[in-house]
Phi, psi and omega in degrees: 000325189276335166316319201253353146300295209289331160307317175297314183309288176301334194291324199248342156256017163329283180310311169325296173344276178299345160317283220266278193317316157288284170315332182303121170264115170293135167342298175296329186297322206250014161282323169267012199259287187323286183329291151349278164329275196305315178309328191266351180306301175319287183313330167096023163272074161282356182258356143319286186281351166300335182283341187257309189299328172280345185284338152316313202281311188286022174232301153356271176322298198292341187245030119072044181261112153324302148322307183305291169325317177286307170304347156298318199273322150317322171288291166327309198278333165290315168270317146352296198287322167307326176268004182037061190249068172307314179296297185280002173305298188294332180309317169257018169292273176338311172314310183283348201268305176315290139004281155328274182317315187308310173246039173056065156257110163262354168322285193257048152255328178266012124338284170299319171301292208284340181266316182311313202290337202268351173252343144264350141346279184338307179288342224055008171286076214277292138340320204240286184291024165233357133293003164262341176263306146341288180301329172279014155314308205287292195313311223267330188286326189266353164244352186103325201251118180282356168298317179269026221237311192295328178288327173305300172319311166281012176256320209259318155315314184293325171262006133318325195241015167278325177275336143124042177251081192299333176285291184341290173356266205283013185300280196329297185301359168277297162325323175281319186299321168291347191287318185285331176297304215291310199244128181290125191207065180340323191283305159317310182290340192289315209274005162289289219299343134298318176311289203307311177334304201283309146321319183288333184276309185305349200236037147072047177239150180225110170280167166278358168266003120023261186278309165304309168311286170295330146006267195282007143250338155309321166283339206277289190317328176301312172310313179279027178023067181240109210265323180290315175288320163301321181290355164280335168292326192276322187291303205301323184295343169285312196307328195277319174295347146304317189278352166224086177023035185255081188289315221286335170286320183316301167335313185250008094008277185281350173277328153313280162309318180306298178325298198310318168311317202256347182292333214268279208121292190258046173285133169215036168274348202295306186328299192291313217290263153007304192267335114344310197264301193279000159288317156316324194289308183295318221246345117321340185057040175235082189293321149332276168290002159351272211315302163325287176332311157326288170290314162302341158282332164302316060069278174313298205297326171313298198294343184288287207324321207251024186248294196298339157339277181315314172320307187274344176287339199252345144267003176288293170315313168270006169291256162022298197283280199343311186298329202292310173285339167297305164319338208245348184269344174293280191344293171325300164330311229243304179304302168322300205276292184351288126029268158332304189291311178309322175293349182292301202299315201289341189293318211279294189293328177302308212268347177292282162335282198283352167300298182321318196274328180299304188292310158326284139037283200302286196276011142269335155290337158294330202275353192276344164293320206282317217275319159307303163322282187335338203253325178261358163305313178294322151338292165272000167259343146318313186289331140315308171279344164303319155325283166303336205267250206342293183332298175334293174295333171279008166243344184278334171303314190279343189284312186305310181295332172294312163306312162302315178300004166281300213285342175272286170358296209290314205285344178265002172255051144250326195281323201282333183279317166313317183295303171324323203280297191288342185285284189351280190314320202255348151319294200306331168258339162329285230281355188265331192305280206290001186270346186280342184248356171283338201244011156275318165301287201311341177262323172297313176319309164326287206272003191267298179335295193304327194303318198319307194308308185314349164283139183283335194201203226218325180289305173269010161292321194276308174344282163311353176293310193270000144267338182302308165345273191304314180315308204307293175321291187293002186247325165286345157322299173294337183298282183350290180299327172279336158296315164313305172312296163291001187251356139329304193275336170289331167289325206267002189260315184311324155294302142342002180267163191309120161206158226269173186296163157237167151274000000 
């Protein structure tokens, strides 16, 4: 029986099994996904990695990974904000915001906080993103973690000094900077260490602490081979040798730097580099060379635009081939699970069937237990009543004996009671006899006594004697006879006694 259950079980739940084994995405599976996604992000395929990043989410969802959800959506929300698509950016901001909090990620809640706050930057909503930057203060003072305590800080300076409220700026950016004496965090202190540079140019200023400052985020960023924040340390160091009159190095700098820029490919700061490069120009009054400039950046934006072209027919195309195979893996699917349903059902129906037979089974071993029972029940109770049959008959036999020994009873205490009856009538007249022949001696004796005082002499004292006498002699005479006479009667009763029936 437990063979033909554990058959059934498998038999009907195989298919579910394999349901679940085909669709299940592993964990690592969907960790090189991610990896992919963010890599082709970099590179600047954005609708390549928009394509992995959304099959990331729809594999998420179905294996019900939380963590999957989100960082897809964060990716997503990136490249929006690169197309300056704002409005669905915060759609899956939010969405990941949510997410977030419902299961205590807090990683990528201040994540999410922090891509919300860099898309009202964007807009200029100044307001808005530094109450987005505040709450990860608040979350970052109560976790610990200082690194986005620093990054918050440093956004919240960049928009102080976006809005020109320059103490604000630099307060925050001071702040971020003890984060760094207290926590080793390189990166973090190089892009403070630009912020303030970069404040000090906006508000037309060049300190002589500066040129140290970026110093020292140029090695930070060179240790960390973060090669786009250095050509961004190169760019602000032209700008700034514009503003205390060394241009013409800045100029070649920055004609330095662009090559180097236009060398990477996907570097895509190549923009500021340029409006950087013509602000030197203006603000030197070296109007003459503008216009070239002009033209090469125009030049740039073509050769981007038309970079980005390629980019997107070569992600149009393999978007293409995906769907074809994405279509024809439905097809399968479809094919599958159709498949899956028929085996389910024969499954259903087999475990229907063998249910059926398990019960049968069942209540024939029961009913052939029940029927033993039955049998040896039947058994002992014949044997009980055979028992009792006997018991009966020994007792209807004993009741028969009894009664004769009533019915012999009754007739010797009825015969025995006559005899009793007649001694009794002939006591009662013995004793009426013997008291008339016992009470004439006993009275002549009586009055021969009273004679005695009333004697003269001895002589007629021994006379009455030898009448007392003779009287004495005639009154034992009567004892004598009446004692026979009762002892007659004792004998004949004594024979009369009780004895039981024979069979």
């Amino acid at each position: 029986m437990r063979l033909i259950l554990s058959g059934v079980f498998l038999l009907l739940f195989s298919p579910l099994l394999l349901f679940a084994k085909q669709n299940a995405w592993p964990a690592d599976s969907l960790a090189n996904l991610l990896q992919l996604a963010d890599s082709l992000y970099v590179q600047g395929k954005l609708y390549s990695a928009e394509l992995y990043y959304e099959q990331l989410l729809e594999a998420a969802n179905q294996s019900g990974d939380v963590p999957n959800q989100v960082a897809p959506r964060l990716g997503l929300a990136q490249l929006h904000m690169q197309r300056r698509d704002y409005e669905e950016a915060l759609v899956y901001l939010q969405k990941a915001e949510r997410l977030s909090r419902q299961q205590g990620l807090e990683t990528y809640l201040i994540r999410a906080l922090h891509s919300t706050a860099g898309v009202w930057i964007a807009q200029e909503e100044y307001p808005k993103a530094r109450g987005f930057l505040r709450t990860i203060v608040a979350l970052t003072e109560e976790n610990g973690d200082r690194e986005w305590m620093t990054h918050a800080f440093n956004s919240l300076g960049r928009c102080f000094a976006l809005e020109q409220q320059w103490d604000s700026a630099q307060w925050y950016i001071t702040q971020g900077l003890e984060l760094t004496k207290q926590q080793d965090m390189p990166k973090a202190r190089a892009l403070l260490l630009c912020n303030r540079v970069e404040t000090h140019r906006l508000q037309n200023e060049v300190p002589e602490q500066s040129w140290a400052l970026l110093q020292e985020a140029e090695g930070l960023f060179e240790s960390l081979g973060e090669i786009n924040y250095l050509l961004q340390v190169q760019y602000i160091k032209a700008a700034l040798m514009g503003k205390v009159g060394r241009w013409q190095e800045g100029l070649a700098l920055m004609q330095e730097t662009l090559v180097e820029g236009k060398e990477l490919g996907y570097i895509s700061d190549l923009g500021f580099a340029y409006q950087v490069y013509l602000e030197i120009l203006t603000e030197n009054n070296q109007y003459e060379l503008v216009a070239p400039v002009y033209e090469e950046y125009l030049e740039y934006l073509k050769k981007s635009f038309d970079r980005e072209k390629s980019a997107q027919r070569e992600d149009l195309a393999a978007k293409y081939s995906y769907e074809q195979q994405r279509n024809a893996l439905a097809h399968n699917q479809a094919t599958i699970a159709r498949q899956q349903q028929g085996l389910l059902l024969f499954s259903m129906l087999t475990l229907l069937i063998l249910g059926l037979l398990g019960i049968v089974v069942w209540y024939s071993r029961r009913m052939r237990q029940t029927h033993k029972e039955l049998a040896r029940v039947h058994e002992e109770v014949q044997a009980q009543n055979e028992e009792l049959v006997q018991q009966a008959e020994e007792l209807t036999q004993a009741n028969e004996h009894v009664q004769r020994l009533n019915q012999h009873l009754e007739g010797m205490v009825h015969e025995r009671t006559q005899t009793i009856q007649a001694q009794h009538d002939r006591l009662i007249q013995y004793g009426f006899m013997n008291a008339h022949e016992l009470r004439g001696p006993l009275a002549r004796i009586l009055g021969l006594t009273n004679l005695i005082p009333y004697c003269q002499d001895s002589a007629e004292v021994m006379q009455l004697a030898e009448k007392i006498e003779e009287e004495s002699k005639q009154m034992d005479l009567v004892v004598k006879q009446i004692n026979r006479t009762i002892e007659k009667e004792e004998i004949f009763a004594g024979n009369q006694s009780l004895k039981p029936p024979t069979d």
